[in-house]
C-alpha positions in Angstrom: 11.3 -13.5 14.3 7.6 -12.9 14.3 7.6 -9.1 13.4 7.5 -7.6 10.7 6.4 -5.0 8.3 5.1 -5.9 5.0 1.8 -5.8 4.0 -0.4 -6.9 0.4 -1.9 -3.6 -0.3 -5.3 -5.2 -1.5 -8.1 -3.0 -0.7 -12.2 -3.5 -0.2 -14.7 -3.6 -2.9 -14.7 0.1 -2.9 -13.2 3.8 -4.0 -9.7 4.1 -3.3 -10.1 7.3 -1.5 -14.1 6.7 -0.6 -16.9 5.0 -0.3 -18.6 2.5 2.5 -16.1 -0.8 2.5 -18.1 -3.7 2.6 -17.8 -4.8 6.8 -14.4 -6.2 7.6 -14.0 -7.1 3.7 -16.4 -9.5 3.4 -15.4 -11.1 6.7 -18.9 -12.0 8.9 -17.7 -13.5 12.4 -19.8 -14.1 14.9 -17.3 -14.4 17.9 -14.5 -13.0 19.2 -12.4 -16.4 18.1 -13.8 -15.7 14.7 -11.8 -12.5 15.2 -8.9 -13.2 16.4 -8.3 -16.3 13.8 -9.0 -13.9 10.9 -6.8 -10.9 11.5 -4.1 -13.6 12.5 -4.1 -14.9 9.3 -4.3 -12.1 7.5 -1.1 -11.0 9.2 0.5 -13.9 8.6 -0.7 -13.4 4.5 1.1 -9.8 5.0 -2.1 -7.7 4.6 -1.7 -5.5 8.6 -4.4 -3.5 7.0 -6.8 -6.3 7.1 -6.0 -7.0 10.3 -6.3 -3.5 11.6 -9.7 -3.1 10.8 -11.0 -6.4 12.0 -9.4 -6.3 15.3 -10.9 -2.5 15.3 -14.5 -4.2 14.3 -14.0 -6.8 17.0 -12.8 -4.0 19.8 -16.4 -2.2 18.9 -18.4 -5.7 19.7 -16.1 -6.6 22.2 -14.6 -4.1 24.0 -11.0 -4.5 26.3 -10.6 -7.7 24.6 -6.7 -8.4 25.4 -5.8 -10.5 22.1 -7.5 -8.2 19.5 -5.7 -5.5 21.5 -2.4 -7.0 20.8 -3.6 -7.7 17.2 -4.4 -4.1 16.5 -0.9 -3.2 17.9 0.9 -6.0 15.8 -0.9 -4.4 12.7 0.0 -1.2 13.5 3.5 -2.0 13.9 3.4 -4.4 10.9 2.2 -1.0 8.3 5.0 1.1 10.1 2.8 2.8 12.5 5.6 2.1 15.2 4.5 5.1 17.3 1.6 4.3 17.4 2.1 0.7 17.6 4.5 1.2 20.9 1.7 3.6 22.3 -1.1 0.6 22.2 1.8 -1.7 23.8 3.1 0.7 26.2 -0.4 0.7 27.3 -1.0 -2.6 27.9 1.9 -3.0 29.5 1.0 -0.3 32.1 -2.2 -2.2 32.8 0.0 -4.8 34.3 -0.1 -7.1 31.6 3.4 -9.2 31.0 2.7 -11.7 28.7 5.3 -12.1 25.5 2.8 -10.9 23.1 2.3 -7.5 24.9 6.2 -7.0 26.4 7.9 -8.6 23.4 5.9 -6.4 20.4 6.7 -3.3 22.6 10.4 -4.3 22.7 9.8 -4.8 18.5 8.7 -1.0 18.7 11.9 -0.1 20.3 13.8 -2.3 18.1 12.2 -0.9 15.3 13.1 2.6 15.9 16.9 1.9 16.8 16.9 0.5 12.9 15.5 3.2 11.6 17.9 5.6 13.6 21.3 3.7 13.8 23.3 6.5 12.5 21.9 8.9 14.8 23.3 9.5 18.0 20.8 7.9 20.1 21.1 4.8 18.3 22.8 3.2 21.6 20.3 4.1 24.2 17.8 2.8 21.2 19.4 -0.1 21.2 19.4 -0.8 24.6 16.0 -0.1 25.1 15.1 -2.9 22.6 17.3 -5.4 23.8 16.1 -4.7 27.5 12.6 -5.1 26.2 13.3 -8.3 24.3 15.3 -9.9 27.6 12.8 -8.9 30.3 9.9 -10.3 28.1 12.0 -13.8 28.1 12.8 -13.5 31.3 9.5 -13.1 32.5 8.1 -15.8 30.1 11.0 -17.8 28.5 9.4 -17.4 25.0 11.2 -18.2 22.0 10.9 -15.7 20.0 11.9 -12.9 22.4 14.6 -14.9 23.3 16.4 -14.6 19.9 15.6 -11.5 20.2 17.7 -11.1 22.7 20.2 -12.8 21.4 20.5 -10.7 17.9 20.6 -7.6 19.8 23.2 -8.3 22.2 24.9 -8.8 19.6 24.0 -5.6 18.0 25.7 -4.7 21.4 28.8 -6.4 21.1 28.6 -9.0 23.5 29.2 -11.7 21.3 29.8 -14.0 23.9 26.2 -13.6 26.2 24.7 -13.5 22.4 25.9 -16.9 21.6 24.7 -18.6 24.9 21.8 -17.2 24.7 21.0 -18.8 20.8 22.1 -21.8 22.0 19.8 -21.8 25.0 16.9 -20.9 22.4 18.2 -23.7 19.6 17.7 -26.3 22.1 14.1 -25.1 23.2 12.9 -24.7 20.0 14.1 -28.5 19.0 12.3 -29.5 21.9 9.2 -27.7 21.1 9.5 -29.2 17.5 9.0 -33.3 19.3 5.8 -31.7 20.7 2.5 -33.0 19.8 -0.2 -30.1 19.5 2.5 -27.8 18.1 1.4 -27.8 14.0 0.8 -24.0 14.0 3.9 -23.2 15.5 6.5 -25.3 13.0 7.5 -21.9 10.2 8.5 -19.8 13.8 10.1 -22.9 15.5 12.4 -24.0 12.4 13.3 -20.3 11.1 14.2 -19.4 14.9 16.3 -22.3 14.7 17.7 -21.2 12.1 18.6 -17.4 13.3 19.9 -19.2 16.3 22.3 -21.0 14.3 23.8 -18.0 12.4 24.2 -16.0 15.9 26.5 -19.0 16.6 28.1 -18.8 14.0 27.5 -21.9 12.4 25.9 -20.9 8.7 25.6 -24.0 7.2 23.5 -25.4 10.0 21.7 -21.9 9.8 20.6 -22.5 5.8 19.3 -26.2 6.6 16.9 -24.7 9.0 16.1 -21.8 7.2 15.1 -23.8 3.8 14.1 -26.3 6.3 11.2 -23.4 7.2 10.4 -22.1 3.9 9.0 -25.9 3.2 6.4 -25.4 5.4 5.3 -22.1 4.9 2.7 -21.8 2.6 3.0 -19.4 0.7 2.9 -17.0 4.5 4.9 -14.0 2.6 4.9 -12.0 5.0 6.6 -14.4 7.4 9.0 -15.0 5.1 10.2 -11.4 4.8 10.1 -11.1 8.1 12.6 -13.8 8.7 14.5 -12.9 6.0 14.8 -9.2 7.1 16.0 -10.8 10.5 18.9 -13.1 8.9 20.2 -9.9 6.7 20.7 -7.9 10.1 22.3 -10.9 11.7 24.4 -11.6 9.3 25.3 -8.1 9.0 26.4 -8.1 12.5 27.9 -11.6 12.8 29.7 -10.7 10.2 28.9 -13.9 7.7 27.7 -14.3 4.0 24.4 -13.1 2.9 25.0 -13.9 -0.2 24.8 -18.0 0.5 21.9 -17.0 2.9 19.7 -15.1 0.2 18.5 -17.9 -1.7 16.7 -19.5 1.8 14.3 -17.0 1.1 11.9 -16.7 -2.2 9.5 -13.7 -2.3 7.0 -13.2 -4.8 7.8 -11.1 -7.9 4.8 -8.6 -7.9 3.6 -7.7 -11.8 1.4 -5.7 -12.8 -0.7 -6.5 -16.3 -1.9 -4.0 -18.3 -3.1 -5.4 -22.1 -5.6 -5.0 -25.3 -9.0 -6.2 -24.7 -10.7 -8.7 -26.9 -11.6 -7.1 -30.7 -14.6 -5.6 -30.9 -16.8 -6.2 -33.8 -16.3 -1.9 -34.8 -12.4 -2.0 -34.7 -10.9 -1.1 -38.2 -7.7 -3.1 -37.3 -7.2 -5.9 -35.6 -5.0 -6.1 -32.5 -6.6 -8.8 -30.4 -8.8 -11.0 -32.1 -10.6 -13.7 -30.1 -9.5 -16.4 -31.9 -5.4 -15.8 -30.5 -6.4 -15.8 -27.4 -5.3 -19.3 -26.3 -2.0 -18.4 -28.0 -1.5 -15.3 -25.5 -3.0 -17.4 -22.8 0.3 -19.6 -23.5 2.7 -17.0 -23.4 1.3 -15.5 -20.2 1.6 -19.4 -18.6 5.2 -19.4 -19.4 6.2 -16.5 -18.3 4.8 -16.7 -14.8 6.3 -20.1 -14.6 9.3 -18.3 -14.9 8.7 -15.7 -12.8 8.1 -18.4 -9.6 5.5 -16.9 -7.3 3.4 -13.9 -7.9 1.7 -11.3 -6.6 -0.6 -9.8 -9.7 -2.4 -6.2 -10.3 -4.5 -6.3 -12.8 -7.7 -4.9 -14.0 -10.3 -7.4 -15.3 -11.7 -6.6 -19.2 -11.9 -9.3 -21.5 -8.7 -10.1 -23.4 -5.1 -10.2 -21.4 -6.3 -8.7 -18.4 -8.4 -11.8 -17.7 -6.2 -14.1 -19.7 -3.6 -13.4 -16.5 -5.8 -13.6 -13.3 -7.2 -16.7 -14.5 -3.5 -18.1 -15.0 -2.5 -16.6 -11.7 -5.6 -18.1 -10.0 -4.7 -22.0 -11.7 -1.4 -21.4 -10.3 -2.3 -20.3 -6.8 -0.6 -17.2 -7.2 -2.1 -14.0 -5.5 -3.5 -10.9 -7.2 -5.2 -7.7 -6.3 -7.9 -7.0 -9.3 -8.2 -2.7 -9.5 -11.4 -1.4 -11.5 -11.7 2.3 -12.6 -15.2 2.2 -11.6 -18.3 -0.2 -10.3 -18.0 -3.5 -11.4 -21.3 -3.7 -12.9 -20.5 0.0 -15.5 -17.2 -1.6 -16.1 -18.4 -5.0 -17.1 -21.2 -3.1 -19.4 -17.8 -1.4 -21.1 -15.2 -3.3 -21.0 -16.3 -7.1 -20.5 -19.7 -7.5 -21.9 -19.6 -6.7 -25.7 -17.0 -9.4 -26.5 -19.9 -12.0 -25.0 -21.5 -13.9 -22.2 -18.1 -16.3 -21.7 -16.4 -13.7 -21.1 -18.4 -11.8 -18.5 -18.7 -15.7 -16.6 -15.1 -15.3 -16.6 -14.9 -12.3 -15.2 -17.2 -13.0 -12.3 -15.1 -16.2 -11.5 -12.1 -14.3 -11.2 -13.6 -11.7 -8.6 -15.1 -14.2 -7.2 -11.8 -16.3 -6.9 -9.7 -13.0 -5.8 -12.6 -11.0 -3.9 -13.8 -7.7 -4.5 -11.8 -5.5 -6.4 -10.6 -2.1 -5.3 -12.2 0.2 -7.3 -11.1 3.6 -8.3 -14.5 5.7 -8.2 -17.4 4.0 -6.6 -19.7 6.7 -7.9 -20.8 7.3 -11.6 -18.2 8.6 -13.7 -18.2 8.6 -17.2 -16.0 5.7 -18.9 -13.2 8.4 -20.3 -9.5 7.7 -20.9 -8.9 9.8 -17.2 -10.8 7.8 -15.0 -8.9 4.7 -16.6 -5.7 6.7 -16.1 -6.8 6.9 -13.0 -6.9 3.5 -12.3 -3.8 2.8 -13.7 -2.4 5.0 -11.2 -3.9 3.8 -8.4 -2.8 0.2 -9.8 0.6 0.4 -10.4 0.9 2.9 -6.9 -0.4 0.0 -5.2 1.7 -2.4 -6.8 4.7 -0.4 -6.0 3.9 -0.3 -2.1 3.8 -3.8 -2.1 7.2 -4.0 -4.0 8.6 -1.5 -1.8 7.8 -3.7 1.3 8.6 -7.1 0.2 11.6 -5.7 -1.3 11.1 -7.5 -4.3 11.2 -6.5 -8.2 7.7 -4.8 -9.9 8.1 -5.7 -13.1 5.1 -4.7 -15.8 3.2 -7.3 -18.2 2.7 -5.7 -21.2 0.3 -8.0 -24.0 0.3 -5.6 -26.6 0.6 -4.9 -30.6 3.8 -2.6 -30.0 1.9 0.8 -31.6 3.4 3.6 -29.8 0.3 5.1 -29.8 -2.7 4.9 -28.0 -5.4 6.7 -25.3 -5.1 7.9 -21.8 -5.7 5.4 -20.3 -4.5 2.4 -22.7 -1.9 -0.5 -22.8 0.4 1.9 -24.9 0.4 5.0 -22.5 0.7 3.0 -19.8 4.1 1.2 -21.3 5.6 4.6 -22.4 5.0 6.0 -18.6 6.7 3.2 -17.1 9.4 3.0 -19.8 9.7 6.9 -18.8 10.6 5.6 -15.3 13.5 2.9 -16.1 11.0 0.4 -15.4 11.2 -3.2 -16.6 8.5 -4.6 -18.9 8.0 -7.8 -20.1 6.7 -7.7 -23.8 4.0 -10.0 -25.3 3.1 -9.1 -29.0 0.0 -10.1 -29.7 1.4 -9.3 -33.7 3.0 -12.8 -33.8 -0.2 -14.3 -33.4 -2.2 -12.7 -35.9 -2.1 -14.1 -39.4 -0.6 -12.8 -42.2 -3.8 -11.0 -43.9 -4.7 -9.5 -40.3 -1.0 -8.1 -40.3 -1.0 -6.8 -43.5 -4.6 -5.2 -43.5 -3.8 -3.7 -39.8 -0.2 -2.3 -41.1 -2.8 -0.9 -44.1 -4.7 1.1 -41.4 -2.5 2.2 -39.6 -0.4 3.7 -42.7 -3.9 5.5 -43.6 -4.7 6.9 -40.5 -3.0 8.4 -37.8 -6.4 8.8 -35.7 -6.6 6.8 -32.7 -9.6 4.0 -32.8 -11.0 3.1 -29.4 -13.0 0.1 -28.2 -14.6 2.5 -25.3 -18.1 4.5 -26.8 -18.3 8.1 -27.2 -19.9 9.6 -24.6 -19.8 13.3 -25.4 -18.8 14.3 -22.0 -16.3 17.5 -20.9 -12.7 15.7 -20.3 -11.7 15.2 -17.0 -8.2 16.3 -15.6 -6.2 14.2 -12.8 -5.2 16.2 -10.1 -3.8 16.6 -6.9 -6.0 18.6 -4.0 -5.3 19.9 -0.7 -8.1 21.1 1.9 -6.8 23.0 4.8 -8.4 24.6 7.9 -7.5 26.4 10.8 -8.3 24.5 14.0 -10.4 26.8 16.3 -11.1 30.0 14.1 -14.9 30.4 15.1 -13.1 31.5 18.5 -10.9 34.5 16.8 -11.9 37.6 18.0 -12.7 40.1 15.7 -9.3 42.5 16.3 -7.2 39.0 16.0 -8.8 39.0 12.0 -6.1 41.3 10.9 -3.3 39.4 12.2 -4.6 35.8 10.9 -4.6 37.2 7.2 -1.3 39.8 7.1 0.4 36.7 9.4 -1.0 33.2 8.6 -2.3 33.7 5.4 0.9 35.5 4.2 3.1 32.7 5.1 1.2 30.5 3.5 2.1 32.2 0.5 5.2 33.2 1.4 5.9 29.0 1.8 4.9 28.7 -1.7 6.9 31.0 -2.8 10.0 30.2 -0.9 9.4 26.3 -2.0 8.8 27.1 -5.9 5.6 25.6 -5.5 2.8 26.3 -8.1 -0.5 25.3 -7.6 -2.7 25.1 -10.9 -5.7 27.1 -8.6 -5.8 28.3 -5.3 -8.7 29.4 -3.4 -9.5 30.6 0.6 -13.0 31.3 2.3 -12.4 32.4 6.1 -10.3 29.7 7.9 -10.0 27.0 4.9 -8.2 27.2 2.4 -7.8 24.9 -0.9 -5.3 24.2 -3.7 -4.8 21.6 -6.1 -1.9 21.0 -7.9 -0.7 18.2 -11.0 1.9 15.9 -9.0 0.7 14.4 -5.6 4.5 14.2 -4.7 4.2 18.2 -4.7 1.1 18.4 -3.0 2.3 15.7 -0.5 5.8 18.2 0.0 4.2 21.2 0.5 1.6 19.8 2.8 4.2 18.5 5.4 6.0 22.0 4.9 3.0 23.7 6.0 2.4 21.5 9.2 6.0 22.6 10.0 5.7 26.2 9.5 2.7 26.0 11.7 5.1 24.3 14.5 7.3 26.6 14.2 5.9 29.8 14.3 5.7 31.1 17.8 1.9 32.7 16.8 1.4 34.6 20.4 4.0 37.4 19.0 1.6 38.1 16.7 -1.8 38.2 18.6 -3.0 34.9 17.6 -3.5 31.9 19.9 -0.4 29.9 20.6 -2.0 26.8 19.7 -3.3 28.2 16.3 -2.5 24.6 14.5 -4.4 23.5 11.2 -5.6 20.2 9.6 -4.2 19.3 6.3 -6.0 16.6 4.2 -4.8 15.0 0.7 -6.4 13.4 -1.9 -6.4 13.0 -6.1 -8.8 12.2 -8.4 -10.0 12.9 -12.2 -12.3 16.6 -12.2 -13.6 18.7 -14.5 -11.5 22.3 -15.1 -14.2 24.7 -15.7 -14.8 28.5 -15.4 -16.9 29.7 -12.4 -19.3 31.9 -14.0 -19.9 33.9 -11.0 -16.2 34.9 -10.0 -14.6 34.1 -13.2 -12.1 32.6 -12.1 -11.0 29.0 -13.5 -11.9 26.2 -10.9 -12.2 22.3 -10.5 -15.6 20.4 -10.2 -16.6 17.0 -9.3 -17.4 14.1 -7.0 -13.9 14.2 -6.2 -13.6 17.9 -5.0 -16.4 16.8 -2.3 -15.2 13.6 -0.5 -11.9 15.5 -0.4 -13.5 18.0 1.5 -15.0 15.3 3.7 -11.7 14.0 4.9 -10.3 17.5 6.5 -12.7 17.9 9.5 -11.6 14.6 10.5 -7.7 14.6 10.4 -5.9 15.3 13.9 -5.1 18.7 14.2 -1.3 19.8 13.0 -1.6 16.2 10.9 -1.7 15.7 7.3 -4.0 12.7 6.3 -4.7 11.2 2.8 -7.0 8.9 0.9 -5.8 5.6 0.0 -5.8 7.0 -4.0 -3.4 10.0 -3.2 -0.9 7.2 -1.4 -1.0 5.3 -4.4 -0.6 8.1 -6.9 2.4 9.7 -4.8 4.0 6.6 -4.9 3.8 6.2 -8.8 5.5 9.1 -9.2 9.5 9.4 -8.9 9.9 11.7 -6.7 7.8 11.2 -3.4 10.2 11.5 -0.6 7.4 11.0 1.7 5.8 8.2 3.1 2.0 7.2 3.9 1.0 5.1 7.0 -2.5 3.1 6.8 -4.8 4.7 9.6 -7.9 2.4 9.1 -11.6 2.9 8.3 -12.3 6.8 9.4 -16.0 8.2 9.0 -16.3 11.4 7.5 -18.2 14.0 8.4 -21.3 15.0 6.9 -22.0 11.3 6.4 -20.2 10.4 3.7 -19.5 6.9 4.4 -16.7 5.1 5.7 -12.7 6.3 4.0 -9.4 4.0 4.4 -7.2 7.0 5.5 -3.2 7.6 5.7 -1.2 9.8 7.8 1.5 11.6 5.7 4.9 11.6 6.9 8.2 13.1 6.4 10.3 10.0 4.8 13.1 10.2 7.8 10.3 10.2 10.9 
């Protein structure tokens, strides 16, 4: 099987919600090959997002160009865009071409939405739709992998019999194709289509040769992996054999996120990470990845366990996303820097190993405990996704003294929020490595003093608050007439409060100014709730009864961010400042009308929290209005869509 949809939620060496990504993530090709190779193989590492916006970047240089076409299409498909992915497709496929690429990822479009609606009554015709598309595409062009296609879903269909001829047709091609010369690229797809083949027949043990057959040559390709495993569990499923002896043909990375003290500084009163145990820890993080077998890491990059474990990921060619609360060059100053040179020469390796990081707030911000709660956030969000996907555990990395006390922002707030959650956490001390004197004089302190000592400067700036923010506006309100002005605030303006009324919803402010209107709110799963609720209520409210323009719609955009709660002096009313409020604002005028869009931050910190019962789908690379640079944007959806 060569669709999928899983996806390394690594981002460019920018803001999570904003800022201008550097072009195609650092990725300078100078042909349409270049192209085409690159987002290949970043599908193939399972990062669709990466090959999104390269195939997009290569459609602007070269336009109609058939493969990155198909690319952009695959990538959608692969983030669970499938609408939008059967859309690019279906057009191809109207333009007459009937290649397997183009009819065979359009049949994966129809397949993918008979999964995700199999208890529904109109999982059949689904389902018949997909496996039409999957046999006219090997009909047409006798390629493998929509053959076995083909094959799985007739048997979805119950036509056990036509299933198993047509696996065995497939089996033998595919061993044929293996005694090919010129055929290197091809051997992963070749032996795990064997393998599917195999279990259709009904023959597992032949089925689990070829699949750990393929998983010895596929370097590390994750996202092939999952997609092959995802394929076996549904064929299993339906030929009613033993996943249980086919589950260990397929290994996944564990993704962990690290979180950790940073090296002593020469001010602290007590000692919790002194340099000299750093080799000690350094060991502790070695074996436990060992025993972890491959990873994907999250970390942010001070000095002390957050480098100790990308540098012990990178030695082990293991994988990691690096997250920075702010530009590398202001976090290095604070949090890399003051322990010494080595350590900022480590520091540059491992972004330079890595790549850039994704960076929380590419503008100043001061170095407070929100903006590295903030980061957090966005951290372990990410992290999640990319659990969520994989399917695979998230487990937390946590080098630490064990005080239950810390900052916002810190090892031990981080632990207690993801205790709060049932989460696992693996524990490293860094107590046992301290000496006996170190113990006794930190135990001393800490006995003393309950007040919290921080390695971070005072800056003497007003705290920041995270929050959650909502911009809506009213699509086509410059055209109201002046008698329709009434209406639009006794009917759309009332529901709007009405809804948040009706859903319990309350916003911390709210604010309105002609056709926009703004709220913001302390959980991005509410914000994220209500917003969809809106979009609804506009659907569904037959507007003409009341005077107003039947297509009255309205553009809802989403995003979070640390802001400062002051009181307006002018209308005295309590009110939220800062960079954040303003590229917020930037990301409404250019969300689709009746849509909800987000910024890459408010998916991550939606998906940190419990409750989110909504999902976000990667866009791409989306200019803003008012030029303020170039946003990774979502599209929020309701969970079931």
């Amino acid at each position: 099987m060569k669709d999928t949809s899983v996806s390394v939620h690594r981002g460019p060496s920018v803001d999570a919600s904003s800022g201008e990504p550097a072009q195609s993530y650092g990725f300078h090709g100078e042909s349409v090959e270049a192209f085409r190779s690159e987002a290949v193989r970043q599908l193939e590492l399972g990062e669709p997002l990466f090959a999104y916006d390269l195939a997009n970047e290569g459609l602007e240089r070269w336009p109609g160009d058939l493969r990155l076409r198909q690319l952009r299409g695959i990538a959608l498909s692969r983030s669970g865009a499938i609408d939008a992915a059967c859309a690019e497709f279906q057009t191809l496929a109207d333009e007459g071409h009937t290649d397997e690429e183009t009819l065979g990822n359009l049949a994966r479009t129809h397949k993918a939405n008979w999964l995700a609606n199999r208890d529904s009554p109109d999982a059949r015709s689904l389902l018949k739709q997909a496996y039409e598309g999957y046999r006219d595409a090997y009909q047409r062009t006798a390629g493998y992998w929509s053959g076995i296609n083909a094959a799985a879903l007739a048997l979805a269909s119950g036509n056990k019999q036509h299933a198993i001829a047509l696996a065995n047709e497939v089996l033998a091609e595919c061993i044929r194709l293996t005694t090919l010369p010129g055929r290197d690229s091809e051997r992963y797809w070749l032996r795990a289509t064997c393998g599917e083949a195999s279990l259709i027949a009904g023959r597992l043990e032949e089925a689990i040769q070829w699949y750990r057959s393929a998983a010895e040559v596929s370097e590390r390709r994750y996202a092939n992996i999952a997609s092959t495993r995802n394929q076996a569990k549904l064929i299993s499923e339906l030929a009613g054999a033993s996943w249980s002896e086919l589950e260990s043909c397929f290994v996944l990375p564990r993704v962990v996120i690290a979180t950790g003290h940073m090296i002593d500084s020469d001010h602290r009163e007590h000692s919790r990470f002194p340099p000299g145990i750093a080799e000690a820890v350094r060991g502790e993080i070695v074996r436990k990845v060992a025993g972890w077998g491959p990873v994907i890491g999250y970390a942010s990059a001070a000095c002390g366990a957050d480098l100790l474990f990308l540098e012990v990921l990178a030695e082990t060619e293991n994988d990691a996303v690096i997250v920075l609360p702010f530009s590398s060059e202001q976090f290095s100053a604070t949090s890399v820097n003051y322990a010494g040179p080595g350590w900022q020469q480590r520091f540059e390796s491992v972004v330079q190993h890595f790549g850039e990081p994704v960076v929380a707030t590419s503008w100043s911000t001061p170095a407070s405990g929100p903006a590295f709660d903030y980061a957090n956030r966005v951290m372990s969000g990410l992290a999640k996704l990319q659990a969520d996907l994989f399917e695979v555990p998230v487990t937390l990395l946590a080098v630490w003294d064990g005080e239950q006390e810390g900052e916002l922002g810190g090892t031990a707030e981080f632990v207690s929020r993801w205790k709060e959650q049932a989460l696992p956490v693996e524990h490293i001390n860094t107590r046992q490595f301290l000496s006996v004197t170190e113990q006794e004089h930190s135990h001393s302190i800490r006995f003393r003093s309950k007040t919290k000592v921080v390695n971070r400067p005072n800056i003497g700036h007003q705290p920041q608050e995270l929050i959650a923010m909502l911009f809506a506006d009213v699509q086509g309100f410059s055209q109201f007439t002046d008698a329709q002005m009434p209406a639009f605030v006794s009917e759309f303006l009332q529901r709007v409060a009405d809804l948040m009324e009706a859903t319990g919803v309350e916003p911390l402010t709210t604010n309105t100014w002609g056709d926009g209107f703004f709220a913001t709110f302390k959980q991005a799963s509410v914000v994220g709730r209500f917003a969809l609720q809106l979009a609804e209520m506009m659907r569904a409210t037959p507007w003409e009864q009341y005077g107003l323009p039947a297509d009255l719609n309205i553009r809802i955009a989403l995003h979070a961010g640390p802001v400062y709660a002051m009181r307006d002096p002018i209308t005295a009313r309590a009110s939220f400042w800062g960079a954040h409020v303003s590229r917020a604002a930037r990301i409404e005028p250019v969300t689709p009308p009746g849509q909800v869009y987000a910024s890459r931050a408010f998916a991550a910190l939606a998906r940190d929290e419990e409750d989110c019962d909504f999902r976000c789908q990667y866009v791409g690379r989306t200019p803003l209005a008012k030029g303020y640079g170039t946003f990774p944007l979502y599209h929020v959806a309701d969970a079931r869509a």
